[in-house]
C-alpha positions in Angstrom: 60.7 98.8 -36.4 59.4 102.5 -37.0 57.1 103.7 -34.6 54.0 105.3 -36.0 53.4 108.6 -35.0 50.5 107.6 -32.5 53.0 104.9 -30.9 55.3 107.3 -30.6 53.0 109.8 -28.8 52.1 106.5 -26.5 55.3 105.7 -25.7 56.8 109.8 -25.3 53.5 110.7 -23.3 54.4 107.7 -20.7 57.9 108.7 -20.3 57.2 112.3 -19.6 55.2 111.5 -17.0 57.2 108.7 -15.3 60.0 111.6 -15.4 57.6 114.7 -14.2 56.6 112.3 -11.2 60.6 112.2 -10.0 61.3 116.0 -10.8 57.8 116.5 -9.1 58.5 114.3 -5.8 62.6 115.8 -6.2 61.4 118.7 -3.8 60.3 117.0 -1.2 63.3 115.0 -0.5 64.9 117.8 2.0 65.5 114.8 4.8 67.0 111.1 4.6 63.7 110.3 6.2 61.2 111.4 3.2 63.8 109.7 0.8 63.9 106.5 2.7 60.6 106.1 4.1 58.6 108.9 2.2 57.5 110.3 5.9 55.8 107.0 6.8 52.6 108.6 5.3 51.4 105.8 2.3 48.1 104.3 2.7 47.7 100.2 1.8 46.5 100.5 -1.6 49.6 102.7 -3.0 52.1 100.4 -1.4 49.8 97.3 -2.4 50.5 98.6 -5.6 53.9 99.2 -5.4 54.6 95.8 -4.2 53.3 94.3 -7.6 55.2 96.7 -9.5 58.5 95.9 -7.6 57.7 92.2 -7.8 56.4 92.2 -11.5 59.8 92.9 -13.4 61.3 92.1 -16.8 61.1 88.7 -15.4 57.2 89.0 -15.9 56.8 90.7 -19.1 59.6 89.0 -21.3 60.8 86.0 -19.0 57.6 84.4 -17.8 56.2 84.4 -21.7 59.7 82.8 -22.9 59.1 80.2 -20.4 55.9 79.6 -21.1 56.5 79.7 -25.2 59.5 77.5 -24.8 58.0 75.1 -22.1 54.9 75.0 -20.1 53.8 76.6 -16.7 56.0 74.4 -14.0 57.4 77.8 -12.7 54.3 79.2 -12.1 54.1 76.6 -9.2 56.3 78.4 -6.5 54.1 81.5 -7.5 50.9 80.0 -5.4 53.1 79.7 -2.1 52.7 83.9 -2.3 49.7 83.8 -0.3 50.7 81.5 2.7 53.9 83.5 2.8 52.1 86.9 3.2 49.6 85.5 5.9 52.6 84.2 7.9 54.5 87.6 7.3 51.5 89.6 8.0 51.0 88.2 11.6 54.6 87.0 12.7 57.4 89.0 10.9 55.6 92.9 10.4 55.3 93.3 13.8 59.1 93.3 14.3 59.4 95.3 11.2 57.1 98.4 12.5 58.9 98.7 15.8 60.2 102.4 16.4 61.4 104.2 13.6 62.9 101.3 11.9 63.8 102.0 8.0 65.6 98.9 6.8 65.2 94.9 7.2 68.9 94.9 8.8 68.2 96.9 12.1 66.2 93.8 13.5 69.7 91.5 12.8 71.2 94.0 15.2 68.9 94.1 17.4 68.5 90.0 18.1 72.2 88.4 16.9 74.3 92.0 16.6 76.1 94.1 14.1 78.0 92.2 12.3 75.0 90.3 11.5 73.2 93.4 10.3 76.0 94.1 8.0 76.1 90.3 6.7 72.1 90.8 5.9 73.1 94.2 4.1 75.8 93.5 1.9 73.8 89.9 0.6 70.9 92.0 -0.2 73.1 94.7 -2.2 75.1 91.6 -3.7 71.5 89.9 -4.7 70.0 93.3 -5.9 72.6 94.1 -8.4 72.8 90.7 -9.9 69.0 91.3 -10.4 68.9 94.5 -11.5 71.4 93.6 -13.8 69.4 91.0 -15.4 65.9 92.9 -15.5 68.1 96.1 -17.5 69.1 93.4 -19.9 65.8 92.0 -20.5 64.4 95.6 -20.9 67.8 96.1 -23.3 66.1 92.9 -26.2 62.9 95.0 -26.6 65.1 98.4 -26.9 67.2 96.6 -29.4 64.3 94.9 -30.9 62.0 97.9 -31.6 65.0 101.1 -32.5 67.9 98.5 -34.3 69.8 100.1 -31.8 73.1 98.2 -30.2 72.5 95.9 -27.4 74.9 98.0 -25.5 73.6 101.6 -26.3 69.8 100.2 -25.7 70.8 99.2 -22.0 72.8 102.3 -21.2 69.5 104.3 -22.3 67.3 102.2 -20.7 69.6 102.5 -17.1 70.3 106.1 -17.4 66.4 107.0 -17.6 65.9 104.7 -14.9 68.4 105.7 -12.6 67.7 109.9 -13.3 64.0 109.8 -11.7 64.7 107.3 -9.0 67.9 109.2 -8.0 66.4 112.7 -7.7 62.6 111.1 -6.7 63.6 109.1 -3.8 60.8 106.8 -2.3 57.8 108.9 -3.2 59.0 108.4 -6.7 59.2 105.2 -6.7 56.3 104.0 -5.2 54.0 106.9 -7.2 55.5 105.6 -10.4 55.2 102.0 -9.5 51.6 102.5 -8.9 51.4 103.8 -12.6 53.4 101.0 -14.3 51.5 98.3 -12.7 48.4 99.6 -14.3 50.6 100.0 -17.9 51.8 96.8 -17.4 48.8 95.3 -17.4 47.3 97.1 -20.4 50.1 96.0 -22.8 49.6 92.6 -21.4 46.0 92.7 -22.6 46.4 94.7 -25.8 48.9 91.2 -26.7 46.8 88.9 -25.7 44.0 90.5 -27.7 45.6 90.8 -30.9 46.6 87.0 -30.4 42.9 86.2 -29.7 41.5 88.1 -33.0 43.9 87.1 -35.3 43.6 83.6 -34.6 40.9 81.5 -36.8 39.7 80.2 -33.8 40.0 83.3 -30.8 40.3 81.9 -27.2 38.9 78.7 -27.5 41.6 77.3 -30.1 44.6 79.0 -27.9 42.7 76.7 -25.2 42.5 73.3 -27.3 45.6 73.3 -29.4 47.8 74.3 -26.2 46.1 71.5 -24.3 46.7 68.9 -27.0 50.3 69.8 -27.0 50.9 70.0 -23.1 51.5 73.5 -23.0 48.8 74.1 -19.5 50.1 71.7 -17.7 53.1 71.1 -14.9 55.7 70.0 -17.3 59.5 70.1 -17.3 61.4 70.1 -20.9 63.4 67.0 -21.3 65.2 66.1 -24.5 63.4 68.5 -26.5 60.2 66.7 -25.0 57.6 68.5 -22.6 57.3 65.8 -19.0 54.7 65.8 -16.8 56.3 66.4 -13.6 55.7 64.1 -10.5 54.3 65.5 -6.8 56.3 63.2 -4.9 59.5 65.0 -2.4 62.8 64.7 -4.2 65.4 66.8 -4.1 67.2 65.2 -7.8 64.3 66.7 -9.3 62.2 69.4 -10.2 58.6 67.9 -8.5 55.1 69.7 -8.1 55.7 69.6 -3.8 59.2 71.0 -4.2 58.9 73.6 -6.8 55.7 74.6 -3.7 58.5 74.4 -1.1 61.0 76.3 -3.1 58.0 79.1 -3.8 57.7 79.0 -0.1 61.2 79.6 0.9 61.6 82.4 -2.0 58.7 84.5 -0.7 59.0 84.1 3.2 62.7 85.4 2.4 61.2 88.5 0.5 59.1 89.3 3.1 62.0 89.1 5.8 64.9 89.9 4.8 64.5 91.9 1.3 64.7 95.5 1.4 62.3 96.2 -1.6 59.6 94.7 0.9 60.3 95.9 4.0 61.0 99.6 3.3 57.3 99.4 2.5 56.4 98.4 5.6 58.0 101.0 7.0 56.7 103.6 4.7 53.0 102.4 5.7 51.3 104.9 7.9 50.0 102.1 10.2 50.3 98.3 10.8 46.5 98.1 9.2 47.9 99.9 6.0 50.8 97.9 6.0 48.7 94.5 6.1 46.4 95.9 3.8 49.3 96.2 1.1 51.0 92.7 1.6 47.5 90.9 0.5 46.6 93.7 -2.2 49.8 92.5 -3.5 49.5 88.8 -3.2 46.1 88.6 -4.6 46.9 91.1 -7.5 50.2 89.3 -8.2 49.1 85.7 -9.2 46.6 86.8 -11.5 49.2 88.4 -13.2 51.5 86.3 -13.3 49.5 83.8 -14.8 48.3 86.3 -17.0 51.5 86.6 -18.3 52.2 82.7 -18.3 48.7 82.4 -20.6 50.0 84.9 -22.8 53.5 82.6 -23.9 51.2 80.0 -24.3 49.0 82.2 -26.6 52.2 82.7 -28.5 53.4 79.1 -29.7 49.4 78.6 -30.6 49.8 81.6 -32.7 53.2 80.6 -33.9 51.9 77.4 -34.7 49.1 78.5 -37.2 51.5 81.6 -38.2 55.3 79.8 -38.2 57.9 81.7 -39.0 61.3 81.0 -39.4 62.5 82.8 -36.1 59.6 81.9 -33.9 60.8 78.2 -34.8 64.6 79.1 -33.6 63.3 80.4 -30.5 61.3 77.4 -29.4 64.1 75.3 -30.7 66.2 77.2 -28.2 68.7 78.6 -31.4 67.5 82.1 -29.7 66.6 82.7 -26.8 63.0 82.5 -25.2 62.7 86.1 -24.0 62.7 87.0 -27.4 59.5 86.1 -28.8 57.2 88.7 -27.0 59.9 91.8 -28.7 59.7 89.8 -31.9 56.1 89.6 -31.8 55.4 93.2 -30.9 58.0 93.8 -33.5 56.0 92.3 -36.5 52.8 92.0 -35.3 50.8 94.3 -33.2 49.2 97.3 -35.5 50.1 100.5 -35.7 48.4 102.8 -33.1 49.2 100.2 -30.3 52.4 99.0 -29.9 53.9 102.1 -28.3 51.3 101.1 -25.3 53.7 97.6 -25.4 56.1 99.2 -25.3 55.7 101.6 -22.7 54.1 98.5 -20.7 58.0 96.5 -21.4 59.3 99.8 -19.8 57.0 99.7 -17.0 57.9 96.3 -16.4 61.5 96.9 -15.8 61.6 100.2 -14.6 59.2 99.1 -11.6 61.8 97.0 -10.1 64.8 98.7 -11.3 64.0 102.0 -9.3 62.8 99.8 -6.4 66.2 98.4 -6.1 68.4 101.3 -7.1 66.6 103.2 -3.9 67.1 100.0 -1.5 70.6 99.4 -2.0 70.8 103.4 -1.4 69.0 103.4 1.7 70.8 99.9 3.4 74.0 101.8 2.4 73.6 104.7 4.1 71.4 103.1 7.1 73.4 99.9 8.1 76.7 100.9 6.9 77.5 104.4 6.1 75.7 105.8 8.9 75.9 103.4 11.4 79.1 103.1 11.2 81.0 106.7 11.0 82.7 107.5 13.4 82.0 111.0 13.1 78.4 112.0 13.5 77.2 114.0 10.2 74.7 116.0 9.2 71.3 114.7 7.6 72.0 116.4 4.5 75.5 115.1 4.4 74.1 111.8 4.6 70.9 112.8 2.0 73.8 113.3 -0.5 75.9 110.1 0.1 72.3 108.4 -0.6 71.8 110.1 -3.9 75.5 109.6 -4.8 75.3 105.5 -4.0 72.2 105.8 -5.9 74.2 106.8 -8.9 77.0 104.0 -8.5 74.7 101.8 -8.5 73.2 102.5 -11.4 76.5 102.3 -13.2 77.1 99.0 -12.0 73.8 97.9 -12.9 74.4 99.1 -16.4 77.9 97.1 -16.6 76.2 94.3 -15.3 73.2 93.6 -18.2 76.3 94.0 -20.5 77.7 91.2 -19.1 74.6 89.2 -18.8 74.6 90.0 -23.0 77.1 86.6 -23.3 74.7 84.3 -20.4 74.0 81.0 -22.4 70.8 79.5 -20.6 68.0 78.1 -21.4 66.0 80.5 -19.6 66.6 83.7 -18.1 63.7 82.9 -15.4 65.8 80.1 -15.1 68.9 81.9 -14.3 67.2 83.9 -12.5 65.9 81.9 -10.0 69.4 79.8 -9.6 71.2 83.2 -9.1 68.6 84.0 -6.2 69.4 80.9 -4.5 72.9 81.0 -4.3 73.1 84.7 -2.9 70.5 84.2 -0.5 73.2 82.9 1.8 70.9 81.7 4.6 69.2 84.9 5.5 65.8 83.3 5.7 67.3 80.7 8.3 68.8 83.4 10.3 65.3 85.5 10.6 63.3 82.5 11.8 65.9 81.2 14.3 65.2 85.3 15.5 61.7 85.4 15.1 60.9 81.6 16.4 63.4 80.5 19.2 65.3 82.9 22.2 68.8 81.2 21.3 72.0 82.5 20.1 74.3 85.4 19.1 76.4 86.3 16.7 79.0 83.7 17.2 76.4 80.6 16.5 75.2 82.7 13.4 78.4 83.3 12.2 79.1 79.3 12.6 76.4 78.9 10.6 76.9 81.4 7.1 80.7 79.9 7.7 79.2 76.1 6.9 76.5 77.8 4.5 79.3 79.7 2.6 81.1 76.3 2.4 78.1 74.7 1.2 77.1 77.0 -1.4 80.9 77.2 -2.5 80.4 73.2 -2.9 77.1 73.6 -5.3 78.8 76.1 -7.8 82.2 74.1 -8.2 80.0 71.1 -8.6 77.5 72.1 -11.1 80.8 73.9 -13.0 82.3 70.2 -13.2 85.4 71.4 -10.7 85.2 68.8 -8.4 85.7 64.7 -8.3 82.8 62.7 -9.8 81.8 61.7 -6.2 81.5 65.1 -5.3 78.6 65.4 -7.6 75.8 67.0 -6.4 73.1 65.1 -5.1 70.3 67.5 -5.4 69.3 70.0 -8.2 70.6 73.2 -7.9 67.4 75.2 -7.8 67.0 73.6 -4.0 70.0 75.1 -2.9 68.3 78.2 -1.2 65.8 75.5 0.7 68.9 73.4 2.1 71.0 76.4 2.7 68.6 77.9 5.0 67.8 75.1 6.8 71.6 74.1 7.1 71.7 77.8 8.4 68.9 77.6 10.9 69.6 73.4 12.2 73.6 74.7 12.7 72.7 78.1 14.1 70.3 76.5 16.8 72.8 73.7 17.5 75.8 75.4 18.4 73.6 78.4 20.2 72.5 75.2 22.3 75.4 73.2 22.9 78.3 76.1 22.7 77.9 79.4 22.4 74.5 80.5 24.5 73.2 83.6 24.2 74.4 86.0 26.8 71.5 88.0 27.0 67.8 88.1 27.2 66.2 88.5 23.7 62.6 87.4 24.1 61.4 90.8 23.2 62.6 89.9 19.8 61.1 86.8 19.3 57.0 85.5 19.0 58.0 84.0 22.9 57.5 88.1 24.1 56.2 87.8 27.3 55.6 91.3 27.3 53.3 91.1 24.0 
């Protein structure tokens, strides 16, 4: 594709100011504590903000229409579990979260089981966070490679190496500032999509509305056999059902809002508990409208590539490309000129609000619950300011090695890989923050008996679903539930052998909701 020269302007007048905001925001950064935490100054509307930016990814812009073009809207489902995770967050985990001058999710681990569990919640998070990152910079890399022709491998070291230059020397206030912006592009480009779709069609909205209905494209479906299924509400853990795709939404988002960095750094960088409430329903109530923004818009798509077919649109939905495609091969070839560089800087926005998010959190849990917590030699804030920025950089290579291998994933989804990759590096965490938050038992050797039976059991769902292990040892679930049984393996074993065997040898109500000091 050739930009016009007003796309062009679009797209270069976005990118300067994403950048000026870092170089801007670069001289503040004189203390580990304004990278980190930005001075604890942010009011509830920029981290509200910031939240949807970090949690509306790549995933959103180019997985969520795939999906939807490609199938119907049964992983919107766990979306609608955001609010009842954010009210329980809100009133039961922040609190523990705001304590002191806490910067990371990890320091409460310490504080209730002990260190080593802080550094078990630290490293899954960094694990997790690079296989994401790595996925989202891929996603970004199809509508690089889409738009310029160029290689799949130059458009993801461009798109990481932008990325990771204003996050490194911007720090939080960067990312958050920039967030705020690329929620609101986001959105735009989303619109200016949908619109075209809308005029071009002979019938506007109201024939997106009927020929998507008569083909099943609105509803709670699974794609069998080529063929779109209504899916049942009933609990069963073979397959993918309306009640456990809630469940699964549930576990997914009480687990961001305990133990995922992204979140809880914003917490901390709130200036009060108020602000920090404020943010966390900004965000939920802002999210799934978005969300299913996006969702309507793949289902815009097949209507329009139903009355407009076209020889690749047809290999996408037959699955002889991949899903994510179709929105970069629709801006490609159809949006005017004038308008496609505000797509395009919206696809940007997309990835680069979760991809600085992430490059800044795996900096800060680094330095925090690792680096600094555990030298033996006490250093200098600056010393440890420029460990930050240097981790900050390794990252970002890694993340850039990762979406190059992610270029040879065979799925049929990436929001499908994607959520089966979460689960299986979740590791339990969410079952270890509730048996802290909700019960005054156990230490870090009932934990650690725990991830040991959870690590055996997540070892059991990949040999299995890579056909390594005896035909009896098949598994008897599907494997998106593997986060929802892990966790509550983690919590039932945890509570268990904290009962029966190991009892905690200390009194840790002040770090549970049984407080009796309030």
């Amino acid at each position: 594709m050739s930009l016009s020269f007003a796309d062009s302007l679009a797209l270069l007048g976005y990118l300067l100011v994403v950048m000026g905001i870092g170089l801007y925001f670069s001289k503040k950064n004189t203390s580990t504590e304004e990278y980190f935490v930005g001075g604890r100054s942010f009011s509830g509307w920029a981290i509200g903000l910031s939240l949807v930016g970090t949690s509306i990814s790549s995933i959103t812009f180019l997985a969520y229409p795939g999906d939807a073009y490609k199938t119907a809207w049964l992983r919107y489902l766990p979306n609608l579990m955001l609010p009842v995770a954010v009210f329980i967050a809100a009133y039961v985990f922040l609190p523990f979260f705001r304590r002191g001058n806490t910067i990371t999710a990890y320091e409460y681990l310490e504080h209730r089981f002990g260190p080593s569990i802080r550094v078990y919640g630290a490293v899954t998070f960094i694990f997790g966070q690079l296989v994401r990152i790595s996925l989202i910079l891929y996603l970004l890399s199809l509508l690089i490679h889409e738009l310029t022709g160029l290689s799949a491998e130059m458009s993801i070291i461009l798109g990481g190496v932008f990325v990771a230059v204003y996050t490194i020397v911007g720090g939080i206030d960067a990312v958050i500032w920039t967030d705020v912006l690329q929620t609101i592009v986001l959105v735009l480009g989303g619109i200016v999509c949908l619109a075209v779709i809308v005029l071009s069609l002979p019938g506007g909205l109201e024939q997106i509305l009927s020929v998507a209905s008569e083909h099943g494209k609105l509803a709670f479906s699974e794609l069998k056999n080529g063929q779109l299924s209504p899916v049942d509400w009933s609990f069963s853990l073979q397959e993918k059902t309306g009640l456990m795709m809630l469940i699964l939404g549930l576990t997914a988002w009480l687990t961001e809002y305990s133990g995922n960095q992204n979140t809880v750094q914003r917490f901390c960088a709130s200036r009060s508990d108020h602000e920090a409430r404020k943010a966390m329903f900004i965000c939920a109530f802002s999210s799934l409208p978005i969300w299913a923004f996006y969702m309507f818009l793949g289902t815009a798509l097949y209507v329009f590539f139903q009355v407009f077919p076209t020889e690749t649109a047809t290999e996408i939905l037959n699955g002889e490309r991949k899903a994510e495609q179709i929105l970069p091969y629709f801006i490609n070839n159809y949006l005017p000129s004038g308008v496609a560089g505000i797509v395009i800087a919206a696809a940007l926005a997309a990835a680069m609000s979760s991809l600085d998010s992430s490059i800044n959190a795996i900096s800060t849990v680094s330095i925090v619950d690792i680096y600094r917590r555990f030298s033996r030699t006490e250093k200098t804030d600056k010393h440890y300011l420029m460990v930050a920025k240097l981790i900050a950089t390794l990252t970002s290579v890694l993340m850039i090695i990762g979406a190059i291998v992610l270029m040879d994933a065979q799925t049929k989804t990436l929001q499908d890989t994607a959520t089966i990759l979460v689960s299986l590096v979740s590791g339990g965490v969410l079952g270890i923050y509730l048996l802290g938050f909700f019960t005054v038992r156990g230490d870090a050797r009932a934990i650690w008996v725990g991830l040991i039976l959870t690590a055996l059991f997540t070892l059991w769902t990949i040999l299995a679903k890579k056909g390594l292990l005896p035909a009896g040892w098949n598994l008897p679930f599907d494997l998106y539930y593997t986060a929802i049984i892990g966790n509550l393996l983690m919590f039932f074993s945890g509570f268990i052998v904290a009962s029966f065997i190991f009892p905690a040898k200390r009194d840790v109500s002040e770090f549970s909701v049984w407080n009796s000091k309030g």
